[in-house]
VMD Tcl script that builds the backbone (N, CA, C; Angstrom):
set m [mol new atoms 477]
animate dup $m
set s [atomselect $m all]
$s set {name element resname resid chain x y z} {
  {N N UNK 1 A -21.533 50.967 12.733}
  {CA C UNK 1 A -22.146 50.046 11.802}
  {C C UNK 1 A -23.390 49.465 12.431}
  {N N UNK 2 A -24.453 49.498 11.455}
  {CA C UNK 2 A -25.811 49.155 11.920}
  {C C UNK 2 A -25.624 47.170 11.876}
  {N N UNK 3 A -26.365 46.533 12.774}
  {CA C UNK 3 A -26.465 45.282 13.467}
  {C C UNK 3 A -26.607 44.436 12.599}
  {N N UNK 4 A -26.588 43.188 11.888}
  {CA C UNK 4 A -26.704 42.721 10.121}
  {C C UNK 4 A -28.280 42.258 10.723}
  {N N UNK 5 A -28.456 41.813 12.187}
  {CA C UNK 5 A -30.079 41.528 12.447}
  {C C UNK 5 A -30.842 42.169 12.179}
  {N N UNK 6 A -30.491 43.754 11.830}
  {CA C UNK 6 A -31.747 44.955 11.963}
  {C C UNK 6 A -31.664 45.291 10.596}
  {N N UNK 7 A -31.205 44.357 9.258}
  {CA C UNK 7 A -30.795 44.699 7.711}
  {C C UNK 7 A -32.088 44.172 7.264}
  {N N UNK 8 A -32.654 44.941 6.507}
  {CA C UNK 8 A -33.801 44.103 6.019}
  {C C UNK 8 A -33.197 42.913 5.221}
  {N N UNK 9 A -34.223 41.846 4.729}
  {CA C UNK 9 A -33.619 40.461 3.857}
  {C C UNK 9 A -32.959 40.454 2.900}
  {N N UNK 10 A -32.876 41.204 2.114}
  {CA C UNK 10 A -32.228 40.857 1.193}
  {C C UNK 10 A -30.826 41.736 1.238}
  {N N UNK 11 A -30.496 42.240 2.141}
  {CA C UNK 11 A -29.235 42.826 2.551}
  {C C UNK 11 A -28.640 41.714 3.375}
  {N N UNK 12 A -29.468 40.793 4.263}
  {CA C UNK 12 A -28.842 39.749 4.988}
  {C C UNK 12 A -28.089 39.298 4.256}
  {N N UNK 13 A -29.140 38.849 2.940}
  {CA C UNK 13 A -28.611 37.821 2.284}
  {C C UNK 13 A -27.380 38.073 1.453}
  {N N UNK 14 A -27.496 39.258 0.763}
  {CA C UNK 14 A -26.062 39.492 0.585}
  {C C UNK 14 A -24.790 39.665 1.129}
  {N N UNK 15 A -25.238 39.859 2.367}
  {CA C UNK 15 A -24.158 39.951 3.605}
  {C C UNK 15 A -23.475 38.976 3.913}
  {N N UNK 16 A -24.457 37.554 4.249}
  {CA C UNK 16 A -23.792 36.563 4.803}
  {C C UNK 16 A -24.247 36.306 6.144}
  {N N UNK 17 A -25.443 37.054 6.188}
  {CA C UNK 17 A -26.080 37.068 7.557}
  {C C UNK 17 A -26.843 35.298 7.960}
  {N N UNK 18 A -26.321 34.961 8.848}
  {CA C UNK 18 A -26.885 33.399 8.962}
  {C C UNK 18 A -27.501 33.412 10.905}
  {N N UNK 19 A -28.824 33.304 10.622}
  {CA C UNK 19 A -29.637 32.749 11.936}
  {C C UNK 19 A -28.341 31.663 13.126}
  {N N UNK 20 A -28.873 32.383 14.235}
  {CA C UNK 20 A -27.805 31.500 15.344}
  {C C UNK 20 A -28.574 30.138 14.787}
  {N N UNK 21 A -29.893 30.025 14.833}
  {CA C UNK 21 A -30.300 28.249 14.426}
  {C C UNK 21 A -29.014 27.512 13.912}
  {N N UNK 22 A -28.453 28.409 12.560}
  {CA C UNK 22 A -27.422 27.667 11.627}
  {C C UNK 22 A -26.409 26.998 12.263}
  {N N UNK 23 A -25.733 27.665 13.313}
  {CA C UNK 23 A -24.709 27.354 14.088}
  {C C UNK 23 A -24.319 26.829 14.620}
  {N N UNK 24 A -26.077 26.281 15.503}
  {CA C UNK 24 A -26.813 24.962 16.480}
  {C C UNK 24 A -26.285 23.780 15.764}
  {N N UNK 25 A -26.878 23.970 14.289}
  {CA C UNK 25 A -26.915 22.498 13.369}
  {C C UNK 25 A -25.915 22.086 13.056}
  {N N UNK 26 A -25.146 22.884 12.630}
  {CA C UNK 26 A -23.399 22.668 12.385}
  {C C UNK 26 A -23.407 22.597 13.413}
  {N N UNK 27 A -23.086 22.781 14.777}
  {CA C UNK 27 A -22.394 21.850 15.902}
  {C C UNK 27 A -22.809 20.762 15.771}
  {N N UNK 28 A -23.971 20.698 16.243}
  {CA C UNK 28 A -24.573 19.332 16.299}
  {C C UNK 28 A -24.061 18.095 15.227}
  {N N UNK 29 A -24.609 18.621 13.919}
  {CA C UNK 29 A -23.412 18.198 12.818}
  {C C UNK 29 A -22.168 17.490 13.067}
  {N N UNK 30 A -21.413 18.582 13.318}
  {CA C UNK 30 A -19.907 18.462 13.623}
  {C C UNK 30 A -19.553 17.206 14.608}
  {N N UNK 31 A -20.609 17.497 15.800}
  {CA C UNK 31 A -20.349 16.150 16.597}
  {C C UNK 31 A -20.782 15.295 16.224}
  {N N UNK 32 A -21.690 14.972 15.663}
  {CA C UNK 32 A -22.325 13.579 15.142}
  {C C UNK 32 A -21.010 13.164 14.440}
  {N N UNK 33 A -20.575 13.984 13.331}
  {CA C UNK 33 A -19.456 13.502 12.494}
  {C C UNK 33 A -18.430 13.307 13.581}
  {N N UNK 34 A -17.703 13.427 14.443}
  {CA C UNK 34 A -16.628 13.178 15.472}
  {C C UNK 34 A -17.078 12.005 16.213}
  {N N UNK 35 A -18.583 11.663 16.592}
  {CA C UNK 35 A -18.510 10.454 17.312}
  {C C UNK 35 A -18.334 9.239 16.085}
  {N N UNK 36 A -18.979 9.516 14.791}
  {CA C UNK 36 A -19.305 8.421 14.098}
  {C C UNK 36 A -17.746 7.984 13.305}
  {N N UNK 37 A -16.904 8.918 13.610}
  {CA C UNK 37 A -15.561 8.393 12.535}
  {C C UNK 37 A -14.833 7.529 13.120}
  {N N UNK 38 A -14.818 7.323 14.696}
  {CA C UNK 38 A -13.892 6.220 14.710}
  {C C UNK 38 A -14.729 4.597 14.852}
  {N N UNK 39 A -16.434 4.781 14.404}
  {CA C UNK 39 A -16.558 3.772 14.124}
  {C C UNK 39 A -16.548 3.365 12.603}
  {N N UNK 40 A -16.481 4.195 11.760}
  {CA C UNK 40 A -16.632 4.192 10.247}
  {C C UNK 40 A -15.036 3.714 10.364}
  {N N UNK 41 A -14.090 4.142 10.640}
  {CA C UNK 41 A -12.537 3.779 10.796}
  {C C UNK 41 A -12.599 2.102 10.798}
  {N N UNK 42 A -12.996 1.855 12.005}
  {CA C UNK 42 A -13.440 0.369 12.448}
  {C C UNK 42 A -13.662 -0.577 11.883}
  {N N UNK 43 A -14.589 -0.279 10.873}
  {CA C UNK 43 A -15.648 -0.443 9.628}
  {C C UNK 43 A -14.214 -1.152 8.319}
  {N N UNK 44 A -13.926 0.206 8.454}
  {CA C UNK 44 A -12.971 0.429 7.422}
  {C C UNK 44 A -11.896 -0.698 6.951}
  {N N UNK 45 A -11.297 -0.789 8.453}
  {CA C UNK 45 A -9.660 -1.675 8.845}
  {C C UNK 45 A -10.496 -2.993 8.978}
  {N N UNK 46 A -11.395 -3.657 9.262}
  {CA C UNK 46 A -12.080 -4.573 9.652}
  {C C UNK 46 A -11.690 -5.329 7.880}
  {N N UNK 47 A -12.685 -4.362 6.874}
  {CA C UNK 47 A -12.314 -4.769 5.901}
  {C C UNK 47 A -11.678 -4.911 4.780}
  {N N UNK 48 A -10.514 -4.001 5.354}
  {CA C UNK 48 A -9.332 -3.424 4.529}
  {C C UNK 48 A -8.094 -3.737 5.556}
  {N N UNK 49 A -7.607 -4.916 5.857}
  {CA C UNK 49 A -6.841 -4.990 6.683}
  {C C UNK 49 A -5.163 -4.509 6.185}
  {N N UNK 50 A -4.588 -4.419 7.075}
  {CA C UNK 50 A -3.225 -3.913 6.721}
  {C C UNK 50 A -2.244 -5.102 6.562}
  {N N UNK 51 A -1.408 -4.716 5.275}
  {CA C UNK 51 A -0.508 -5.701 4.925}
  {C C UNK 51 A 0.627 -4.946 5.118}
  {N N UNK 52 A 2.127 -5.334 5.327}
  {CA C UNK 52 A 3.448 -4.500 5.651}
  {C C UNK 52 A 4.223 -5.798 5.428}
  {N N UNK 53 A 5.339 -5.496 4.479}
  {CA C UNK 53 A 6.419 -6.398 4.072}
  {C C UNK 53 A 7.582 -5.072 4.155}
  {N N UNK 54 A 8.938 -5.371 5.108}
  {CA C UNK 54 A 9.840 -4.933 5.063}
  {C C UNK 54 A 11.202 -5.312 5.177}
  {N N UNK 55 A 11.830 -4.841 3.745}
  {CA C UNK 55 A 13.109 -5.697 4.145}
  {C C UNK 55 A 14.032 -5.949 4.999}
  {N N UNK 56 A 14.915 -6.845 5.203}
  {CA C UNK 56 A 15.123 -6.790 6.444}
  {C C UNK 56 A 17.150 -7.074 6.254}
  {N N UNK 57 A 16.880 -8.145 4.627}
  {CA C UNK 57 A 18.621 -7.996 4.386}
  {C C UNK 57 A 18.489 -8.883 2.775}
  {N N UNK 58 A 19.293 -8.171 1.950}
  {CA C UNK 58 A 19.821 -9.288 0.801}
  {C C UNK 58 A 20.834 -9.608 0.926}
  {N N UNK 59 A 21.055 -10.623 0.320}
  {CA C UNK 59 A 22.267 -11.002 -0.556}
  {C C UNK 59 A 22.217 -11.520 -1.369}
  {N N UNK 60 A 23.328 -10.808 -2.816}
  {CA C UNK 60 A 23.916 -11.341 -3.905}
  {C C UNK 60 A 24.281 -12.765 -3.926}
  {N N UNK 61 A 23.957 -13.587 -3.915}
  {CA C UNK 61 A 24.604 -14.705 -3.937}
  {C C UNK 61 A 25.711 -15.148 -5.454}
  {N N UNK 62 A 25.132 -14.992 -6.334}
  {CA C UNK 62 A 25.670 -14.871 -7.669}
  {C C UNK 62 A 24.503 -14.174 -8.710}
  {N N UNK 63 A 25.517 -13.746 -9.933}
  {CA C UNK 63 A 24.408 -13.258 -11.071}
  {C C UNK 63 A 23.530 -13.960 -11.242}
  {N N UNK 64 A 23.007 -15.055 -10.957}
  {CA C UNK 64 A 21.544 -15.293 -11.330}
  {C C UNK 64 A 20.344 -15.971 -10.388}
  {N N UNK 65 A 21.668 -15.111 -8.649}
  {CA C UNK 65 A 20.346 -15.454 -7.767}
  {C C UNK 65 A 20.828 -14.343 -6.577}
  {N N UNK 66 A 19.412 -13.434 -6.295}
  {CA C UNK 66 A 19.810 -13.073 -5.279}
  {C C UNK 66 A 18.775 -13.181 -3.278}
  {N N UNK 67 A 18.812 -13.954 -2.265}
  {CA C UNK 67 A 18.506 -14.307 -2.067}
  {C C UNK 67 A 17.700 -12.932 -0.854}
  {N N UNK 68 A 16.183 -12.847 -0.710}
  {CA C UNK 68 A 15.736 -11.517 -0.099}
  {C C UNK 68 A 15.090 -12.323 1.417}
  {N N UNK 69 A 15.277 -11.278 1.846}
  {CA C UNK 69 A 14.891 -11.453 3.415}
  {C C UNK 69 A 13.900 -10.391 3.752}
  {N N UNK 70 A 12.610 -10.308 4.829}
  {CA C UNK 70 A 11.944 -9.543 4.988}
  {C C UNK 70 A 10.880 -10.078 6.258}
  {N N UNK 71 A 10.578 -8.733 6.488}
  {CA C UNK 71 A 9.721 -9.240 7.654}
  {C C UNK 71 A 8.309 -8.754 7.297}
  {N N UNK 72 A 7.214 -10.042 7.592}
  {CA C UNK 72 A 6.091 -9.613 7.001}
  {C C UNK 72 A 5.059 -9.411 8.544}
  {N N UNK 73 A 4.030 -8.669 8.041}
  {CA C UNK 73 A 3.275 -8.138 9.181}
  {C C UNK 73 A 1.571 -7.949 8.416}
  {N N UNK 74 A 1.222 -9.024 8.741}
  {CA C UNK 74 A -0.724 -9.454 8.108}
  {C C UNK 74 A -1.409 -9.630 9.555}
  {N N UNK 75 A -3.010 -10.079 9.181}
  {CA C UNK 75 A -4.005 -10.360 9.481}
  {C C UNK 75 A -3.000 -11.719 9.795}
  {N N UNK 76 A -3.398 -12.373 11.112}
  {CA C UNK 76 A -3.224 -13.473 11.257}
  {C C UNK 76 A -4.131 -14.876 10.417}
  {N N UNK 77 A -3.564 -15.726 10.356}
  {CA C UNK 77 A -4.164 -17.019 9.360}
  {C C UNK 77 A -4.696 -15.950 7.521}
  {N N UNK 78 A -4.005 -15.452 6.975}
  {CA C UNK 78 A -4.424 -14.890 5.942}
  {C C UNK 78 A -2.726 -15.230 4.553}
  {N N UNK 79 A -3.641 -15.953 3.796}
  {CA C UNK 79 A -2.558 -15.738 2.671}
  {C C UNK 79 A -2.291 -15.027 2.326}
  {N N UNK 80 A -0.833 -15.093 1.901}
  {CA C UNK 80 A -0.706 -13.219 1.724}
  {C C UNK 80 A 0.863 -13.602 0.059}
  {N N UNK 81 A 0.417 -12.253 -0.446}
  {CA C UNK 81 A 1.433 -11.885 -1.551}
  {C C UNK 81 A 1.990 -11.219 -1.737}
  {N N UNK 82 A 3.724 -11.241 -1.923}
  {CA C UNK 82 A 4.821 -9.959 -1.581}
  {C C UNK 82 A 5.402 -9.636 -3.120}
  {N N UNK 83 A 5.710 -8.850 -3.680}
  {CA C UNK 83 A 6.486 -8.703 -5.124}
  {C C UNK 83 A 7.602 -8.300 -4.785}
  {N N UNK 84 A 8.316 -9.009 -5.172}
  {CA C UNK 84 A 9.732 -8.546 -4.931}
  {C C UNK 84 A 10.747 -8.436 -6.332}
  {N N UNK 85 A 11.285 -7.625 -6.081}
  {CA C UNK 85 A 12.214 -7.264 -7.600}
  {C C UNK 85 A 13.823 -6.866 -7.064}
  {N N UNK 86 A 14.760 -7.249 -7.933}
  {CA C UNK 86 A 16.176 -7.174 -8.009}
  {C C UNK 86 A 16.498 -5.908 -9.002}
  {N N UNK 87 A 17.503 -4.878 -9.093}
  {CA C UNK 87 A 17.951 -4.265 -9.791}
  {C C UNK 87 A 19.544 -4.417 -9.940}
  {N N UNK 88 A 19.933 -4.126 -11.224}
  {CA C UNK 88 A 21.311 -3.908 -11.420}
  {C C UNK 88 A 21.767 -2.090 -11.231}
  {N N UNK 89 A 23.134 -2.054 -12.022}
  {CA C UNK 89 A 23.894 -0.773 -11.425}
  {C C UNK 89 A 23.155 0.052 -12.161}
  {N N UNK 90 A 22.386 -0.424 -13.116}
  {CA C UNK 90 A 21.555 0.810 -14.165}
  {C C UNK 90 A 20.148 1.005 -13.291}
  {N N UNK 91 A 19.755 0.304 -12.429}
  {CA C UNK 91 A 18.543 0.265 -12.340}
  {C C UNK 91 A 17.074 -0.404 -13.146}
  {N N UNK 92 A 17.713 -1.197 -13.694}
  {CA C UNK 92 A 16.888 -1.861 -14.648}
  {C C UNK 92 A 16.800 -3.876 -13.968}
  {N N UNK 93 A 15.232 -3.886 -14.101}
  {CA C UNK 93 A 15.439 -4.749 -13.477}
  {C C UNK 93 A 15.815 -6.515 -14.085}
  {N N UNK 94 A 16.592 -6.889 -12.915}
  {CA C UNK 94 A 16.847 -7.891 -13.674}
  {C C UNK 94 A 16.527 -9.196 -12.830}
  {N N UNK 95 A 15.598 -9.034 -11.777}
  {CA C UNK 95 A 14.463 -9.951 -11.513}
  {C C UNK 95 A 13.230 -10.065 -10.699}
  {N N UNK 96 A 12.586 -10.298 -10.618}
  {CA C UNK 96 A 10.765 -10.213 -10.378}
  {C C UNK 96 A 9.675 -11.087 -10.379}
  {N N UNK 97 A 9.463 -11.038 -9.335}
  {CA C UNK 97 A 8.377 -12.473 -8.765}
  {C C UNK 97 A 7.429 -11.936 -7.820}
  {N N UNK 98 A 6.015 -12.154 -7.823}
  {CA C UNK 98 A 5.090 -12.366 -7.124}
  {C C UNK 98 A 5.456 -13.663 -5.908}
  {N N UNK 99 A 5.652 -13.498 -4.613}
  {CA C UNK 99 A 5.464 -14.732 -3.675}
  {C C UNK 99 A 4.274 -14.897 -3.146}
  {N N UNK 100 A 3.906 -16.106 -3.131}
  {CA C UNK 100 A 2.739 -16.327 -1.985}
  {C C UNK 100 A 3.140 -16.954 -0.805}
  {N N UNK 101 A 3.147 -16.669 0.348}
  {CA C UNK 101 A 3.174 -16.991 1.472}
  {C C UNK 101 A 1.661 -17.314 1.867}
  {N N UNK 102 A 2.020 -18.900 2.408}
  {CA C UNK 102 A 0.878 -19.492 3.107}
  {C C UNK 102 A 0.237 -18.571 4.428}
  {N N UNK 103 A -0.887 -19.083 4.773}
  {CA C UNK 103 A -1.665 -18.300 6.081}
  {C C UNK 103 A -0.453 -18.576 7.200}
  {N N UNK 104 A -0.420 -17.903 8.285}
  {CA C UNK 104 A -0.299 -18.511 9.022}
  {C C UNK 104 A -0.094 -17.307 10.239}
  {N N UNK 105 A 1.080 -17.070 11.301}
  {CA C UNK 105 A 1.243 -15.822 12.241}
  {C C UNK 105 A 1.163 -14.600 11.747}
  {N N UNK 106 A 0.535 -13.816 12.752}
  {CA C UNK 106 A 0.796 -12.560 11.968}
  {C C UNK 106 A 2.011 -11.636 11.398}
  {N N UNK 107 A 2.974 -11.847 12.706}
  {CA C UNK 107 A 4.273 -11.343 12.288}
  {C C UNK 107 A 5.236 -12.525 11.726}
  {N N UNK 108 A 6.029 -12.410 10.473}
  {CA C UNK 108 A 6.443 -13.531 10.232}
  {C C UNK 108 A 7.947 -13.102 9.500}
  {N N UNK 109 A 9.109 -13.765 9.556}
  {CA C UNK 109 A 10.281 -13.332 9.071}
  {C C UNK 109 A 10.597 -14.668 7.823}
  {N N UNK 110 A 10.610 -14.260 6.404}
  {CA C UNK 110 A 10.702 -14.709 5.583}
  {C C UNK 110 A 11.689 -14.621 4.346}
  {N N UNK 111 A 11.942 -15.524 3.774}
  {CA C UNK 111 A 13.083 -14.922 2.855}
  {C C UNK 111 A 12.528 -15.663 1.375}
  {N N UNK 112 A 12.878 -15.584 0.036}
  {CA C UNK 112 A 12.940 -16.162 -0.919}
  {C C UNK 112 A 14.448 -15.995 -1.507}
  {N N UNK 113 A 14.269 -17.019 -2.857}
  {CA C UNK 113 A 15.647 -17.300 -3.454}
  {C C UNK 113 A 15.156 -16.606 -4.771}
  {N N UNK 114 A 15.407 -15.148 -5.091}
  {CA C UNK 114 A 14.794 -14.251 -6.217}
  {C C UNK 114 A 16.059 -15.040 -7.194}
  {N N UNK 115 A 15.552 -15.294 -8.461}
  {CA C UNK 115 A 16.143 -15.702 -9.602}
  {C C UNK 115 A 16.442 -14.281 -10.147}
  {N N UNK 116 A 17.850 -13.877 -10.899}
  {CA C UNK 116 A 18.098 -13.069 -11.714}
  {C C UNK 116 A 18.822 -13.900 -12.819}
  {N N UNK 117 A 18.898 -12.428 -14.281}
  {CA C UNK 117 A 19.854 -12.735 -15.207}
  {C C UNK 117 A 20.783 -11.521 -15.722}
  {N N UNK 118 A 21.384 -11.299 -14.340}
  {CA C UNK 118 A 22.004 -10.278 -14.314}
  {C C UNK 118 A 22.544 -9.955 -12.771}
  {N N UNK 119 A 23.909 -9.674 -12.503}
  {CA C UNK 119 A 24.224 -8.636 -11.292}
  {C C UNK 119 A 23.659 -8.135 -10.665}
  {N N UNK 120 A 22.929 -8.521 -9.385}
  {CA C UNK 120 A 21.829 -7.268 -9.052}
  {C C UNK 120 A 22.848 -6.862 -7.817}
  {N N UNK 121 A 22.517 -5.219 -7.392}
  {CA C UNK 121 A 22.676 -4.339 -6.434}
  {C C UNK 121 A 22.051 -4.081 -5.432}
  {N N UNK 122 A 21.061 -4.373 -5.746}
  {CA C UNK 122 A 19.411 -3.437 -5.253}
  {C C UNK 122 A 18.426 -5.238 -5.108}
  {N N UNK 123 A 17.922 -4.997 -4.033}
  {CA C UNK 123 A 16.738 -6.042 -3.806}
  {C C UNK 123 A 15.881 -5.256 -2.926}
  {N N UNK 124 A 14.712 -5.109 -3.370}
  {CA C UNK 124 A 13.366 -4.520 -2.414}
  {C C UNK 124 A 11.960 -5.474 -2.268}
  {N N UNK 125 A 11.290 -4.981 -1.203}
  {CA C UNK 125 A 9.813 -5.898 -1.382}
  {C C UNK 125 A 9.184 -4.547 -1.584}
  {N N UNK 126 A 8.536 -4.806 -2.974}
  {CA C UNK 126 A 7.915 -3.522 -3.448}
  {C C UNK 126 A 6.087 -3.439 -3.017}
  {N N UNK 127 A 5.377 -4.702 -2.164}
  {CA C UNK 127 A 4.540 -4.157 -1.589}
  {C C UNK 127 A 3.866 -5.776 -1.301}
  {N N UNK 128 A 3.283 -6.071 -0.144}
  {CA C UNK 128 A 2.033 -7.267 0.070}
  {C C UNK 128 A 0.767 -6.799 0.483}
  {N N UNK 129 A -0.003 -8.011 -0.106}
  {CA C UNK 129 A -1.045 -7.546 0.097}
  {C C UNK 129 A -2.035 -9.085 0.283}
  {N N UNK 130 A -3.444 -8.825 0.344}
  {CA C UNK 130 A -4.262 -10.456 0.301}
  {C C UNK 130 A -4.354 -11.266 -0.857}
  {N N UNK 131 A -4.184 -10.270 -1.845}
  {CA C UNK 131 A -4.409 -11.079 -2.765}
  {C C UNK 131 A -3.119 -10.464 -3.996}
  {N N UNK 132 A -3.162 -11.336 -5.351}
  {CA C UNK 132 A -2.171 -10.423 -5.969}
  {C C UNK 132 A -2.610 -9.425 -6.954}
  {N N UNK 133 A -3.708 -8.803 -6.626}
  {CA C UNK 133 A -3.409 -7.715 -7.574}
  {C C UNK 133 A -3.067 -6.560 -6.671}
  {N N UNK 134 A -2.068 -5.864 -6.990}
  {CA C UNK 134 A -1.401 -4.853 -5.904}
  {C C UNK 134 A -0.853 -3.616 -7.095}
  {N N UNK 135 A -1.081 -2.744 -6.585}
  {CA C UNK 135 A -0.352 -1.351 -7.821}
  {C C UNK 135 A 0.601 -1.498 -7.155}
  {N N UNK 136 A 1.833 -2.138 -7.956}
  {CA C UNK 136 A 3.407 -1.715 -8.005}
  {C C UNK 136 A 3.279 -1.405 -9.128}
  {N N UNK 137 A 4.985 -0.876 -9.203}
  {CA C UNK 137 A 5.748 -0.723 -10.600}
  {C C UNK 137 A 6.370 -2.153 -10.978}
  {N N UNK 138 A 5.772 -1.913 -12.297}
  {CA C UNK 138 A 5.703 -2.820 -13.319}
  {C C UNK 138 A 7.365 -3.558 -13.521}
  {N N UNK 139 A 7.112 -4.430 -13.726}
  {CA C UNK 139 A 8.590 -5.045 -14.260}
  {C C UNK 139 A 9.020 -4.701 -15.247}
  {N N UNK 140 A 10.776 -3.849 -15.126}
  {CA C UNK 140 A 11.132 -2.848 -15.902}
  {C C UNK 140 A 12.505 -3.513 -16.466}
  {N N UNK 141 A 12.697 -4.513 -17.164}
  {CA C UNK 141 A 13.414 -5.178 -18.322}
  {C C UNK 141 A 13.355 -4.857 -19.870}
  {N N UNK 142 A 14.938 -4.909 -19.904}
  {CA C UNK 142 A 14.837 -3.833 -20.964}
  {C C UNK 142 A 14.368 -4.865 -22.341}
  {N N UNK 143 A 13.954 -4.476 -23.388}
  {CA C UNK 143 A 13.317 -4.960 -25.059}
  {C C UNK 143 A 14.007 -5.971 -24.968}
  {N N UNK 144 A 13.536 -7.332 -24.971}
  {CA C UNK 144 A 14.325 -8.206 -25.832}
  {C C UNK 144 A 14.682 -9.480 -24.891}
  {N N UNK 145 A 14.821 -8.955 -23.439}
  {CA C UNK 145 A 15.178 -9.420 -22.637}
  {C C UNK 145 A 14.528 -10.602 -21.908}
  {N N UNK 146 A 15.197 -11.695 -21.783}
  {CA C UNK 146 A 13.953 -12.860 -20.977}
  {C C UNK 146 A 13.910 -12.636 -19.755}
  {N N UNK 147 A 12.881 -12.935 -19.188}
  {CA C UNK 147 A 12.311 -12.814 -17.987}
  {C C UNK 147 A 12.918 -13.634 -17.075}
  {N N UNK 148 A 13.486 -13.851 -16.108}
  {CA C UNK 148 A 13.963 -15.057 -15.503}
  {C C UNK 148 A 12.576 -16.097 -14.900}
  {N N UNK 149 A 12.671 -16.887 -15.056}
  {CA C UNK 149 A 11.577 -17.651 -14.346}
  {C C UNK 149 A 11.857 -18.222 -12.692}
  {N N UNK 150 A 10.709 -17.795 -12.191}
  {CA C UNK 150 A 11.182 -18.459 -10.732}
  {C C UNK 150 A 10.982 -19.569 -10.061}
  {N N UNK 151 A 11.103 -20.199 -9.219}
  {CA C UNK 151 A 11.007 -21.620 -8.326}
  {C C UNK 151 A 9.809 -20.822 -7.174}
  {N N UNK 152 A 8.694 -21.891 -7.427}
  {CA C UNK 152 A 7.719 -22.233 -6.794}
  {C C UNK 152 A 8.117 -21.660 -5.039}
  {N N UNK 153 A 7.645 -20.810 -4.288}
  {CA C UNK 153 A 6.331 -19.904 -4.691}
  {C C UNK 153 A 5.974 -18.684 -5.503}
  {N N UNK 154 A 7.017 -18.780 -6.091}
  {CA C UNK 154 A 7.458 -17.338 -6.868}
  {C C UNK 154 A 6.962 -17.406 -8.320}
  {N N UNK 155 A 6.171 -16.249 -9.021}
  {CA C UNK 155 A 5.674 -16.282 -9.843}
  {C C UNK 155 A 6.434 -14.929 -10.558}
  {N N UNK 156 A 6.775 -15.516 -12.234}
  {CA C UNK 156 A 7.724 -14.273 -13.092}
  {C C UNK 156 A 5.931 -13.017 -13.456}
  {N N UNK 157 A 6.179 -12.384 -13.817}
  {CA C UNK 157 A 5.020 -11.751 -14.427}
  {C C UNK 157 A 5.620 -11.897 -15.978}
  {N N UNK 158 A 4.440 -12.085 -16.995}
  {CA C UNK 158 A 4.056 -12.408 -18.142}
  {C C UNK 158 A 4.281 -11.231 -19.042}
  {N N UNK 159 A 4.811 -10.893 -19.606}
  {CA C UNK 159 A 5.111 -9.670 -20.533}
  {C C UNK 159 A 4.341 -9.822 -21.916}
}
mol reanalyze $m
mol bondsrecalc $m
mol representation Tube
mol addrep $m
């Protein structure tokens, strides 16, 4: 097979024939992009800090309270907001509150007194964050059903 260097042009070009130059630039390229990502990272977390709420224990106390425990992990001195929801044996929920937790340590072990109106099984912290708008799943009570209302810091969501 003849050399793709010794192809006249427009055989290069159909070939795929690319000048060593090309190869230079993409490295060069390549490293620029490898030194600059772990300051763009930097960049990133600086202003996207990490929020982590994990449970840590419930208990049922009775049908219309179940009391959640969790360990939270923020930006130090930063208010922060956890959603937490109760389920029964169907999976349907039967209570749900936004908390706000004041600023304060970064690692912090916290509990609330989740209001239900219903048996719950199931208690999770479904996500924190700085502020409260957060993509969870929605509060899933079935037609008809009242919302339980909660005790201060706990907020029901509005249907």
């Amino acid at each position: 097979m003849t050399n793709l260097a010794d192809l006249p042009p427009h055989l290069q070009a159909r070939y795929g024939y690319h000048k060593p130059r090309f190869r230079k630039q993409l490295a060069a390229a390549f490293a620029v992009f490898l030194l600059l990502s772990p300051v763009a990272y930097s960049v990133y977390r600086a202003h996207n800090p990490t929020f982590n709420g994990e449970l840590t224990a419930f208990k049922v106390v009775s049908a219309q309270r179940v009391d959640v425990y969790w360990k939270l992990q923020r930006p130090e001195n930063v208010a922060t907001y956890c959603v937490l929801r109760a389920q029964d044996i169907r999976k349907t929920d039967v209570g749900y509150a936004t908390v706000r937790i004041n600023a304060g340590p970064a690692l912090l072990q916290t509990s609330y007194a989740l209001a239900t109106n219903g048996q719950a099984v199931l208690a999770e912290v479904l996500a924190c964050s700085g502020n409260d708008q957060m993509r969870v799943p929605p509060a899933n009570f079935p037609p008809g059903v009242q919302i339980p209302p909660q005790q201060s810091p706990g907020v029901a969501p509005k249907l």
